[in-house]
N, CA, C, O and CB atoms as a CASP TS submission, in Angstrom:
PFRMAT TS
TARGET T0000
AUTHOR 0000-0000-0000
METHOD Language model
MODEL 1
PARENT N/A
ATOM      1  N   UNK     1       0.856  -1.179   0.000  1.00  0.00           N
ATOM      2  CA  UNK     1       0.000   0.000   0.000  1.00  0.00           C
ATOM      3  C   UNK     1       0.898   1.237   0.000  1.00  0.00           C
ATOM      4  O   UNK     1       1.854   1.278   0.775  1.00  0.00           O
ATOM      5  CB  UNK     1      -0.972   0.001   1.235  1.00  0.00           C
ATOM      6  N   UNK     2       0.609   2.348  -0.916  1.00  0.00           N
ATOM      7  CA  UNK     2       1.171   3.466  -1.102  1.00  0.00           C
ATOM      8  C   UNK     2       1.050   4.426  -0.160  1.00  0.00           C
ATOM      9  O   UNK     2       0.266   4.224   0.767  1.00  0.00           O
ATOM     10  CB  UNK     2       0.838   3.878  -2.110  1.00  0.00           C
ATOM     11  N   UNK     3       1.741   5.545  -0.218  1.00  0.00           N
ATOM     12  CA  UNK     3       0.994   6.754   0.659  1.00  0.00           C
ATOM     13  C   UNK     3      -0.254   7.253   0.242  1.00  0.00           C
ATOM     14  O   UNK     3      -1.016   7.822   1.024  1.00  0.00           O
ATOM     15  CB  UNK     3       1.793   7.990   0.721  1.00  0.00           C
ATOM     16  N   UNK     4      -0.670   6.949  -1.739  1.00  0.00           N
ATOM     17  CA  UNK     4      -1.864   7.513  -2.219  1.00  0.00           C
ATOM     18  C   UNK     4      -2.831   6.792  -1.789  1.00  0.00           C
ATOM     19  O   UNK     4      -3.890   7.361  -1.524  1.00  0.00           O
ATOM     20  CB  UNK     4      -1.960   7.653  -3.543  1.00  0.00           C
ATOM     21  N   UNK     5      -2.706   5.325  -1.608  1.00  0.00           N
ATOM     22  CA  UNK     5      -4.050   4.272  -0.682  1.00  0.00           C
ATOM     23  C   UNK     5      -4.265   4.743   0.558  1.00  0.00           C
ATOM     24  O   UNK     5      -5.382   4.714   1.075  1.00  0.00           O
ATOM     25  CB  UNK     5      -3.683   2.566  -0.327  1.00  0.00           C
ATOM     26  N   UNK     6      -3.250   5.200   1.121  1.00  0.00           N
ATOM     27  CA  UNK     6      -3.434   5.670   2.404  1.00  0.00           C
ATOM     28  C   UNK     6      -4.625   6.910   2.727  1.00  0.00           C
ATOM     29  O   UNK     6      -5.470   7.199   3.574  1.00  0.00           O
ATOM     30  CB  UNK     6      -2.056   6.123   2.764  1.00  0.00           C
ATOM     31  N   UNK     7      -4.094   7.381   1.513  1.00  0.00           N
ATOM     32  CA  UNK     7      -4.921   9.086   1.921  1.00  0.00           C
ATOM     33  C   UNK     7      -6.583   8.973   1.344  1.00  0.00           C
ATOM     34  O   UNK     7      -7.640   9.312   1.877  1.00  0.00           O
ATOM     35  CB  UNK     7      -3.944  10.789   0.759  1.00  0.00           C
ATOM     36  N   UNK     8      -6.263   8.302  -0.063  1.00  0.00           N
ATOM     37  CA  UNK     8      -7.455   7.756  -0.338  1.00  0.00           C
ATOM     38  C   UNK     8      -8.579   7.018   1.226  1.00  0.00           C
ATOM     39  O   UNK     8      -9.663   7.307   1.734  1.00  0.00           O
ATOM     40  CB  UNK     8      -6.908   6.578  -1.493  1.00  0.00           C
ATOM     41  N   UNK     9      -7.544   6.035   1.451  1.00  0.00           N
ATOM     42  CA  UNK     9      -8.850   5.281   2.737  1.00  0.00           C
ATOM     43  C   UNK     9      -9.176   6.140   3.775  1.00  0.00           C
ATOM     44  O   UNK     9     -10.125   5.834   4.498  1.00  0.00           O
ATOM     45  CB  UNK     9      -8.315   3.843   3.702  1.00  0.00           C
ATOM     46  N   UNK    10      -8.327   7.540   4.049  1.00  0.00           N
ATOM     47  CA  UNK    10      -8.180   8.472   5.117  1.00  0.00           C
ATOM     48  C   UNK    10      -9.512   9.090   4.583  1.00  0.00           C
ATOM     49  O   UNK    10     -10.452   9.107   5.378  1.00  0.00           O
ATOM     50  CB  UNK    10      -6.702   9.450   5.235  1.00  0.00           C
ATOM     51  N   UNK    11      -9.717   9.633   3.249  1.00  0.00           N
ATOM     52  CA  UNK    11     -10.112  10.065   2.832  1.00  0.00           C
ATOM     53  C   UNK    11     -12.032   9.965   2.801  1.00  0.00           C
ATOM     54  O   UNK    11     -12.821  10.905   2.891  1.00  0.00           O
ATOM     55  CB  UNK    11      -9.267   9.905   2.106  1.00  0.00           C
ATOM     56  N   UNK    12     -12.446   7.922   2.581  1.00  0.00           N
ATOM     57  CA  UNK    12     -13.685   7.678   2.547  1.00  0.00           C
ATOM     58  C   UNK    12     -13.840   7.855   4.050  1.00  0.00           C
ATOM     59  O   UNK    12     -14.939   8.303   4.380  1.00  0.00           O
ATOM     60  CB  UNK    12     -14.095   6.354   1.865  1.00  0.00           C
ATOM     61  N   UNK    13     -12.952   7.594   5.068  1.00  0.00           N
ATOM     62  CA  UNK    13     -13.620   7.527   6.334  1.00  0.00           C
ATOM     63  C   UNK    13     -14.046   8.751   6.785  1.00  0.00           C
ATOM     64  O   UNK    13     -14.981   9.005   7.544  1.00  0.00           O
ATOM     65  CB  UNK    13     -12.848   6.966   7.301  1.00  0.00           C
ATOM     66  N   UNK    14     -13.393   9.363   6.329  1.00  0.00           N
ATOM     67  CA  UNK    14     -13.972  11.183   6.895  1.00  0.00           C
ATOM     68  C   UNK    14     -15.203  11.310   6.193  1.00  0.00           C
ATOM     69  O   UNK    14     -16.089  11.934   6.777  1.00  0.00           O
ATOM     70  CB  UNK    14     -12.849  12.791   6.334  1.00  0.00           C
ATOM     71  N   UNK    15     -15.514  10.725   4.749  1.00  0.00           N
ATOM     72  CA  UNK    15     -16.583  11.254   4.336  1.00  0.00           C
ATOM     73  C   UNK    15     -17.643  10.467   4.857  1.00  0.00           C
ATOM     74  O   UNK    15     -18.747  10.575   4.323  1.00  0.00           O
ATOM     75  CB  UNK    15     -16.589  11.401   3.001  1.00  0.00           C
ATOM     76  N   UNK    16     -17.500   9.764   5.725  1.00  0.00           N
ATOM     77  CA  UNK    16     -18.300   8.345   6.396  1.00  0.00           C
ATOM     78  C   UNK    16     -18.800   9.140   7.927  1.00  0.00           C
ATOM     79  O   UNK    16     -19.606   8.605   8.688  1.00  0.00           O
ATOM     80  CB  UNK    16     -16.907   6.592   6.733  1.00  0.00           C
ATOM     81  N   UNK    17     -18.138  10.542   8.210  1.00  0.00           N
ATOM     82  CA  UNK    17     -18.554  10.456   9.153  1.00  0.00           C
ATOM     83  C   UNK    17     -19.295  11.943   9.444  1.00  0.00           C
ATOM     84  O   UNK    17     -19.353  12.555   8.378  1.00  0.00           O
ATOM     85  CB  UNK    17     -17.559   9.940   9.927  1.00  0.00           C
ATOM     86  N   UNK    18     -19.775  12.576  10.357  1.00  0.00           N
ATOM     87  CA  UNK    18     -20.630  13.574  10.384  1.00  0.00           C
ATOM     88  C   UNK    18     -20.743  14.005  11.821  1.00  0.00           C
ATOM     89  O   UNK    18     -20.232  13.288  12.681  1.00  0.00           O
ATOM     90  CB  UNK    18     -21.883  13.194   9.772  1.00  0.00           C
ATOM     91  N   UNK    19     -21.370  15.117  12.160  1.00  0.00           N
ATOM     92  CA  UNK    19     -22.046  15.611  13.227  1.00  0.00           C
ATOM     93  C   UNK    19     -22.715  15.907  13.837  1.00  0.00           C
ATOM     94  O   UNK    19     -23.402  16.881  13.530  1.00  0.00           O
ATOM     95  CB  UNK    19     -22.061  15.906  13.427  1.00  0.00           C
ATOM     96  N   UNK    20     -22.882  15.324  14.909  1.00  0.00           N
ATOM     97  CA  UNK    20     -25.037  15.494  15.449  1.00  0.00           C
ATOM     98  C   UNK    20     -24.718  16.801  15.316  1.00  0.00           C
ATOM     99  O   UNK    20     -23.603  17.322  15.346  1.00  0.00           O
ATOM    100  CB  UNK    20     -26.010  14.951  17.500  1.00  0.00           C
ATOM    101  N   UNK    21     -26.000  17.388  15.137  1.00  0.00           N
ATOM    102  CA  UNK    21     -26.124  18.925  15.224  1.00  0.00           C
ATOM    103  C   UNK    21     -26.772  19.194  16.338  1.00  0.00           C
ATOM    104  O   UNK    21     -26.979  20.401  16.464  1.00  0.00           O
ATOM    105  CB  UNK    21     -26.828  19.605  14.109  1.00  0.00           C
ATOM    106  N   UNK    22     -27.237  18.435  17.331  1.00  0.00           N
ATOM    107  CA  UNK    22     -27.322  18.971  18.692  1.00  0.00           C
ATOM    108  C   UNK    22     -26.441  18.772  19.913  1.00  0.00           C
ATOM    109  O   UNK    22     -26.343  19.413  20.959  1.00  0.00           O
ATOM    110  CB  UNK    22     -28.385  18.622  19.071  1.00  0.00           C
ATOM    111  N   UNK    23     -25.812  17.653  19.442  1.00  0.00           N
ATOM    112  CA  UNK    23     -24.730  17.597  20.899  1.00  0.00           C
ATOM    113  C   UNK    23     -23.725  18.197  19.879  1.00  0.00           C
ATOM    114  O   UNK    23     -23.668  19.413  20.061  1.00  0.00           O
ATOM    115  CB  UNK    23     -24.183  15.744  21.867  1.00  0.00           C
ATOM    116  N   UNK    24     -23.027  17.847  19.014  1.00  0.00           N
ATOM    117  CA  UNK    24     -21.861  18.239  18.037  1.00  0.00           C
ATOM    118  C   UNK    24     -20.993  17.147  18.331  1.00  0.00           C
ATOM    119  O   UNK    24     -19.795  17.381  18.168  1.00  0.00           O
ATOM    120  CB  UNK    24     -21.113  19.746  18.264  1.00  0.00           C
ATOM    121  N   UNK    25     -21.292  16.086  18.698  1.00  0.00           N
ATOM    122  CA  UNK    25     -20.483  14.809  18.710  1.00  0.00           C
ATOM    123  C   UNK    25     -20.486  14.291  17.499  1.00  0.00           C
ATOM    124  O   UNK    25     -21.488  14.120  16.805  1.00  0.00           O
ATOM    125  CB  UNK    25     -20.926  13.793  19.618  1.00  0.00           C
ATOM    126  N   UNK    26     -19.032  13.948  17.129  1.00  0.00           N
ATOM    127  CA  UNK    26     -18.879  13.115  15.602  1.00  0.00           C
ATOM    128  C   UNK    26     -19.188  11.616  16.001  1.00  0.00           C
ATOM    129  O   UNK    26     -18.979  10.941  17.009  1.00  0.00           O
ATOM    130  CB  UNK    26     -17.096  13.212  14.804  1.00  0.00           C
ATOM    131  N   UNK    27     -19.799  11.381  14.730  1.00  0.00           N
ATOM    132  CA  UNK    27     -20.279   9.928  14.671  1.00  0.00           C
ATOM    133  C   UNK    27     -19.791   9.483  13.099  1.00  0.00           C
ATOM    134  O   UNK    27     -19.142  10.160  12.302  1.00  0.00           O
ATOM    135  CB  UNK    27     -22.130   9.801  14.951  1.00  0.00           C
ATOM    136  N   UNK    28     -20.344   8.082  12.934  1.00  0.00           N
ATOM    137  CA  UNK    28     -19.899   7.461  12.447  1.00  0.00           C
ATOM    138  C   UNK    28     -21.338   7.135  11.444  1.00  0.00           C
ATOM    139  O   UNK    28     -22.110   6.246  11.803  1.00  0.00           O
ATOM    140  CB  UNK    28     -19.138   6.616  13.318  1.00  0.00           C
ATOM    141  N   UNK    29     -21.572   7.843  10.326  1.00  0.00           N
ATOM    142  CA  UNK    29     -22.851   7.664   9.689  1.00  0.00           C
ATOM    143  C   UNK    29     -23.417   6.573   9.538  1.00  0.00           C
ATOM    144  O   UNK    29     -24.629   6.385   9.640  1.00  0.00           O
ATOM    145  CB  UNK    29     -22.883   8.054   8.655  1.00  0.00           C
ATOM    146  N   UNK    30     -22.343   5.528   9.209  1.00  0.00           N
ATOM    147  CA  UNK    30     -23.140   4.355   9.332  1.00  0.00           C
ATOM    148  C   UNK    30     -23.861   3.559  10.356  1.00  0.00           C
ATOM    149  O   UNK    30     -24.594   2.579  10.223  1.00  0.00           O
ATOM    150  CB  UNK    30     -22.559   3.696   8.971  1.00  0.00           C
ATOM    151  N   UNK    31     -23.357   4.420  11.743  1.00  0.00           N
ATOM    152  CA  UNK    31     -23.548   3.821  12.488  1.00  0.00           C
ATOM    153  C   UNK    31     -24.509   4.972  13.424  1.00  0.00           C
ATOM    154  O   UNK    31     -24.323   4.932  14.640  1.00  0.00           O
ATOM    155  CB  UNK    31     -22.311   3.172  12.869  1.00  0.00           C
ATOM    156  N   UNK    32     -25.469   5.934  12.919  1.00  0.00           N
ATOM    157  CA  UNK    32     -26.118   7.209  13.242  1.00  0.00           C
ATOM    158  C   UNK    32     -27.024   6.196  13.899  1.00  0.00           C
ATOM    159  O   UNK    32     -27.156   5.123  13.310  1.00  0.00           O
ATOM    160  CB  UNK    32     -26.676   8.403  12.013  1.00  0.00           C
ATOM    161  N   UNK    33     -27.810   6.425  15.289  1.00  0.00           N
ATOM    162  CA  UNK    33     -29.128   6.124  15.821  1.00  0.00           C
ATOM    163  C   UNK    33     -30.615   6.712  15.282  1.00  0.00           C
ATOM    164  O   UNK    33     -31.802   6.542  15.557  1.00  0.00           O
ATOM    165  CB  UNK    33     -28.986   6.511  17.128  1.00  0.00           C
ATOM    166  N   UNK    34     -29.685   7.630  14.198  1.00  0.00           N
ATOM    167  CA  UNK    34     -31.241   8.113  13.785  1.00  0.00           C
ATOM    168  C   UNK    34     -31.376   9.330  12.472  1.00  0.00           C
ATOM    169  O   UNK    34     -30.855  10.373  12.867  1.00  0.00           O
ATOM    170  CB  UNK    34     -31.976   8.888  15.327  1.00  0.00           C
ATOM    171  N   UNK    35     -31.819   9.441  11.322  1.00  0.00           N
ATOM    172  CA  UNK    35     -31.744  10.887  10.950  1.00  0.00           C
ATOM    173  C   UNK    35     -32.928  11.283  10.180  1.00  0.00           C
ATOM    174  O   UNK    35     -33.905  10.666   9.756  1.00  0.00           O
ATOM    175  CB  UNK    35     -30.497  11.204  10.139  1.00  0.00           C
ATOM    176  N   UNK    36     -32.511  12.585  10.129  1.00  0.00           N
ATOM    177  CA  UNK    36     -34.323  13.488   9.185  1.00  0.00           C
ATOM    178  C   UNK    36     -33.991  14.107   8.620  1.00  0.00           C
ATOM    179  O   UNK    36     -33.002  14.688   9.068  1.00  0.00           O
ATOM    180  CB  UNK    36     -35.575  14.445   9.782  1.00  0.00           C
ATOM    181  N   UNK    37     -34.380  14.466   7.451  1.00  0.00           N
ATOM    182  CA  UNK    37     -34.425  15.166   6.394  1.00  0.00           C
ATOM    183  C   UNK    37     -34.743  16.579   6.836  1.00  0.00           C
ATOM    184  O   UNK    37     -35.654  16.722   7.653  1.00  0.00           O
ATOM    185  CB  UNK    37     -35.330  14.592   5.462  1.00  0.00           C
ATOM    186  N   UNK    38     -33.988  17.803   6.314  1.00  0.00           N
ATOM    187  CA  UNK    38     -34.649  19.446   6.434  1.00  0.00           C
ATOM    188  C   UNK    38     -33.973  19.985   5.682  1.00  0.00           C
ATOM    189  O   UNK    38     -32.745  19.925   5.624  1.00  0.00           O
ATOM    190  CB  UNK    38     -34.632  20.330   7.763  1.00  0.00           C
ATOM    191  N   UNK    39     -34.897  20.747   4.822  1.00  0.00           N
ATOM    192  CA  UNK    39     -34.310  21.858   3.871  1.00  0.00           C
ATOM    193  C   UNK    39     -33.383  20.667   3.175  1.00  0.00           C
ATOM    194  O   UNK    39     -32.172  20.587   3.382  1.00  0.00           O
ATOM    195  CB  UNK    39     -33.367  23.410   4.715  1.00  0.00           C
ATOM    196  N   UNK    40     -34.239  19.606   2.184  1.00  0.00           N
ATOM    197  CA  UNK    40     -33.116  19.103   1.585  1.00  0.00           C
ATOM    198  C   UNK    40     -31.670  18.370   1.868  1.00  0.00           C
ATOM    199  O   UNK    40     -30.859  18.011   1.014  1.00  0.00           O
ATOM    200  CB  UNK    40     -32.921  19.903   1.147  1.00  0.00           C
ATOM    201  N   UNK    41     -31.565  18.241   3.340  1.00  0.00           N
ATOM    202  CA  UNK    41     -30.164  18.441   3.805  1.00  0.00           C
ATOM    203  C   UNK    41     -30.729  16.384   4.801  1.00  0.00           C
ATOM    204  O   UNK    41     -31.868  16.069   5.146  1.00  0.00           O
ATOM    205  CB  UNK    41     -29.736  20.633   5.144  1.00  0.00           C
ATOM    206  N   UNK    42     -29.856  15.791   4.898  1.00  0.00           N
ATOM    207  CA  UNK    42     -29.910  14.663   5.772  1.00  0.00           C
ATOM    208  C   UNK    42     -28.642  14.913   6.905  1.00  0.00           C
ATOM    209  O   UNK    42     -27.418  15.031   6.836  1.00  0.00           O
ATOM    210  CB  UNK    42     -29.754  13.204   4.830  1.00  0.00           C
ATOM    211  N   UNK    43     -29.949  14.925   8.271  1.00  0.00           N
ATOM    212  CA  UNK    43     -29.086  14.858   9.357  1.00  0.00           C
ATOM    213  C   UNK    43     -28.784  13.221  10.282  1.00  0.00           C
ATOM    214  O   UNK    43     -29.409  12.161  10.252  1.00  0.00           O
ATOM    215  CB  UNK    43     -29.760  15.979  10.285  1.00  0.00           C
ATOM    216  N   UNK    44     -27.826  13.553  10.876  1.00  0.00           N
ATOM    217  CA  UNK    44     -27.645  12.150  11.443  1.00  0.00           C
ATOM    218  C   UNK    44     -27.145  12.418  13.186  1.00  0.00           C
ATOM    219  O   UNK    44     -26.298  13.168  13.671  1.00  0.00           O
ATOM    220  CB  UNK    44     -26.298  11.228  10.386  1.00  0.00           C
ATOM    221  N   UNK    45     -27.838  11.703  13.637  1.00  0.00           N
ATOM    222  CA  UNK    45     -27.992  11.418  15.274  1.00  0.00           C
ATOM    223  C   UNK    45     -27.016  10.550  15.735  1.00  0.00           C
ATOM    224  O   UNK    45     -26.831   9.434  15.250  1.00  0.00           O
ATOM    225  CB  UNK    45     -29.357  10.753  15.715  1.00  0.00           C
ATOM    226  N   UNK    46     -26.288  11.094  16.797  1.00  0.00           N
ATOM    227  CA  UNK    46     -25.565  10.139  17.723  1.00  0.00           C
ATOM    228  C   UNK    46     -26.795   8.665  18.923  1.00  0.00           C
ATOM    229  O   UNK    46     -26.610   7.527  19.352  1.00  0.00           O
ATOM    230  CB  UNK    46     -24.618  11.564  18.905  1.00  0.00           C
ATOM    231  N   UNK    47     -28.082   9.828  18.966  1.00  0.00           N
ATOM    232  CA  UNK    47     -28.725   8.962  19.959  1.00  0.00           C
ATOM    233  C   UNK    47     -30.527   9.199  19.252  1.00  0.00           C
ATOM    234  O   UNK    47     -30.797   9.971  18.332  1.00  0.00           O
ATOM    235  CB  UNK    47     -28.335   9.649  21.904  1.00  0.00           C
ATOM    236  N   UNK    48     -31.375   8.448  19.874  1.00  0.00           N
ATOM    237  CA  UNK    48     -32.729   8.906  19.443  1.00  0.00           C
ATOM    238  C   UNK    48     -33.320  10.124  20.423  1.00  0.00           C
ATOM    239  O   UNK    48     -34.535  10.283  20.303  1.00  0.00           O
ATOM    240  CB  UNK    48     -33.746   7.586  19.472  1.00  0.00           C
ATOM    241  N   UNK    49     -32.685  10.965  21.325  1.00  0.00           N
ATOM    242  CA  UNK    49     -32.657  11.789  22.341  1.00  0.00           C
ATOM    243  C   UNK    49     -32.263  13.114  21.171  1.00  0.00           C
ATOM    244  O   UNK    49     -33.011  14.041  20.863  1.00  0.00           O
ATOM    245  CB  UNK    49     -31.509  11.288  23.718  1.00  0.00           C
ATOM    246  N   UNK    50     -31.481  12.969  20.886  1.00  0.00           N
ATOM    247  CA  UNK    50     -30.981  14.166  19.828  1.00  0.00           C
ATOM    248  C   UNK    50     -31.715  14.495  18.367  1.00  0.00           C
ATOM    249  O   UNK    50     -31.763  15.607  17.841  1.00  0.00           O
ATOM    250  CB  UNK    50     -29.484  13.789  19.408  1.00  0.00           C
ATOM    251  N   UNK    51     -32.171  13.486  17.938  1.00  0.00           N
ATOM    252  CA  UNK    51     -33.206  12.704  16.789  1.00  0.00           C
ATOM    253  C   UNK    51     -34.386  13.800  17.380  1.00  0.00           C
ATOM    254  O   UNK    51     -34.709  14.796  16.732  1.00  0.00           O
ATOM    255  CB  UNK    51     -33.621  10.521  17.016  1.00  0.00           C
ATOM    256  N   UNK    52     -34.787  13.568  18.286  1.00  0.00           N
ATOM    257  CA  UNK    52     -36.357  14.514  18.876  1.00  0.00           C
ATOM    258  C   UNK    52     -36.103  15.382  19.105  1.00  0.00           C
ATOM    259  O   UNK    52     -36.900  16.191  18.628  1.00  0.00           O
ATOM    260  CB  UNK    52     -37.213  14.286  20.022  1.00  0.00           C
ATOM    261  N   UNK    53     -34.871  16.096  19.974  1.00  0.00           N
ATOM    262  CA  UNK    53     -34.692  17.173  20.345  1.00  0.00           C
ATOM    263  C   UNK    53     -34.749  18.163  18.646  1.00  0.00           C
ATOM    264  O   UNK    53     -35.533  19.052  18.313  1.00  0.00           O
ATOM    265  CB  UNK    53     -33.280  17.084  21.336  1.00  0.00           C
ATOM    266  N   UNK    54     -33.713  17.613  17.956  1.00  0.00           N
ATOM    267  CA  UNK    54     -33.576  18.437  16.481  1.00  0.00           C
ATOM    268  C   UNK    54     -35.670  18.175  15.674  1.00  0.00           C
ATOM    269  O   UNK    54     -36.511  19.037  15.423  1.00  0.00           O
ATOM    270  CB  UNK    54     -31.754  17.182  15.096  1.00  0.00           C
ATOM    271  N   UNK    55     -35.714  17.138  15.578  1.00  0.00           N
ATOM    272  CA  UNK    55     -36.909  16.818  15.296  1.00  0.00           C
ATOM    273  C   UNK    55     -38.160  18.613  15.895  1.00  0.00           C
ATOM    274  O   UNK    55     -38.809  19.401  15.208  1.00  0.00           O
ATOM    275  CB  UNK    55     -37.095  15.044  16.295  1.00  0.00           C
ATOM    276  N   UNK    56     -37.940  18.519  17.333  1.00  0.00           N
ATOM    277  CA  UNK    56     -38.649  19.325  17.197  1.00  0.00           C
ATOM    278  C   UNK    56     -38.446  20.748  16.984  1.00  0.00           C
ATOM    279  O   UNK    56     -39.390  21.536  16.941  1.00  0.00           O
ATOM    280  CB  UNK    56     -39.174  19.118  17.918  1.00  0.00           C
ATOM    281  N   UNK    57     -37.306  21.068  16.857  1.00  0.00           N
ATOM    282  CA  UNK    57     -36.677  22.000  16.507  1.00  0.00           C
ATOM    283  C   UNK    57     -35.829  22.224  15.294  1.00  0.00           C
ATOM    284  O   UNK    57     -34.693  22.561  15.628  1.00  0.00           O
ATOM    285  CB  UNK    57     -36.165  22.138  17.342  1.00  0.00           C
ATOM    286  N   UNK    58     -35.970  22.162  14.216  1.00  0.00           N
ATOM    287  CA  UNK    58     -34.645  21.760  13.551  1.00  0.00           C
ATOM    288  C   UNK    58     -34.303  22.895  13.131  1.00  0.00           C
ATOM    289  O   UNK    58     -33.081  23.036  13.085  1.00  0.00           O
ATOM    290  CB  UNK    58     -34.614  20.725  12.445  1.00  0.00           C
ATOM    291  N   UNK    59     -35.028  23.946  12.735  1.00  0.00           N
ATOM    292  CA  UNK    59     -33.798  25.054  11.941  1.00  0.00           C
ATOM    293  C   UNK    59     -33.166  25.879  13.452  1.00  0.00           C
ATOM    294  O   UNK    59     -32.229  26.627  13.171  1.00  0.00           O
ATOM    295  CB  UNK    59     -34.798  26.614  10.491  1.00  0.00           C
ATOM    296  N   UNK    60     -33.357  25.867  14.261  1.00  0.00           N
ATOM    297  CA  UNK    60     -32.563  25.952  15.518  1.00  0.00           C
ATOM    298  C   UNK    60     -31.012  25.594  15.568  1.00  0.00           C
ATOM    299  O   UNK    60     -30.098  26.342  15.914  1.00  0.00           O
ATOM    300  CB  UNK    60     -33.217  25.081  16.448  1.00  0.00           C
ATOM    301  N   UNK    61     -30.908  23.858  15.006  1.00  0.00           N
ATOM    302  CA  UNK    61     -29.817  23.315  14.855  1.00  0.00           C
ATOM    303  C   UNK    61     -29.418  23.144  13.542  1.00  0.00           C
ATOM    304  O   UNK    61     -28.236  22.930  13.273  1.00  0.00           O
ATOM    305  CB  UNK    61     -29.814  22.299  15.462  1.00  0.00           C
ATOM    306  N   UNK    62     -30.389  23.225  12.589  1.00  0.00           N
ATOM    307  CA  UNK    62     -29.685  23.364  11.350  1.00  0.00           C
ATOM    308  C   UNK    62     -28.606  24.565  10.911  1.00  0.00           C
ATOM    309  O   UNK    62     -27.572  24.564  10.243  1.00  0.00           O
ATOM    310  CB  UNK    62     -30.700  23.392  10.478  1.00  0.00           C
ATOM    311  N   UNK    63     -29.331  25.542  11.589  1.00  0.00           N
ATOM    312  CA  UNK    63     -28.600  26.935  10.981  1.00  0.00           C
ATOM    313  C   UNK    63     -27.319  27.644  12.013  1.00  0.00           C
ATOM    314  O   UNK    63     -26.898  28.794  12.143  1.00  0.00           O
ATOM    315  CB  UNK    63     -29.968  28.237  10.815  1.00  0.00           C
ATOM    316  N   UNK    64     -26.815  25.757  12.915  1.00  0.00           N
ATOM    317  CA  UNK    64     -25.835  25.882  13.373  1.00  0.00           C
ATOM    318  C   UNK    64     -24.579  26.265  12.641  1.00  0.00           C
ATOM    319  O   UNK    64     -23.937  27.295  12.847  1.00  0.00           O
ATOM    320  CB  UNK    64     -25.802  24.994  13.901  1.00  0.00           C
ATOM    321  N   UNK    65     -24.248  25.176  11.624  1.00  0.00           N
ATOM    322  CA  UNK    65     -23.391  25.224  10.825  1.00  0.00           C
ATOM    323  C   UNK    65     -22.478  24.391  11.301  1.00  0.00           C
ATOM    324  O   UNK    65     -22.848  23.937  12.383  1.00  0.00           O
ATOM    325  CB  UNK    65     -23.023  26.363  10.555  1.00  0.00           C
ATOM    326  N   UNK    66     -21.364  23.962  10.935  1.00  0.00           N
ATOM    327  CA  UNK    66     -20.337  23.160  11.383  1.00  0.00           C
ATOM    328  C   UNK    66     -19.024  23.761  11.719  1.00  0.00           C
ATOM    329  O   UNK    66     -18.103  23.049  12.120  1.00  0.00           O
ATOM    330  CB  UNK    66     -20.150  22.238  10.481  1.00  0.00           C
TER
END
């Protein structure tokens, strides 16, 4: 394996992963407890606690930003 495989595999895992937008804990998308759609955009949950909280609020946490 090269340094370019390297950066490449560095590369899918970051895009594999994301941020609740209410705690701001990184997770692991595949492995999200939960997500919803807003404004076009798919969010993803560390827990189903964060899932409701954004749920009932979402442009609150959407228009967090990262």
């Amino acid at each position: 394996m090269n340094n370019t495989d390297l950066v490449n595999q560095s590369d899918k895992k970051w895009e594999q992963m994301g941020r609740d937008p209410v705690c701001g804990q990184m997770i692991d998308i595949k492995e999200a407890k939960g997500s919803s759609i807003f404004r076009d955009y798919k969010y993803s949950f560390c827990c189903a606690t964060c899932k409701k909280v954004f749920d009932n609020m979402p442009s609150v946490y959407a228009d967090k930003g990262e």
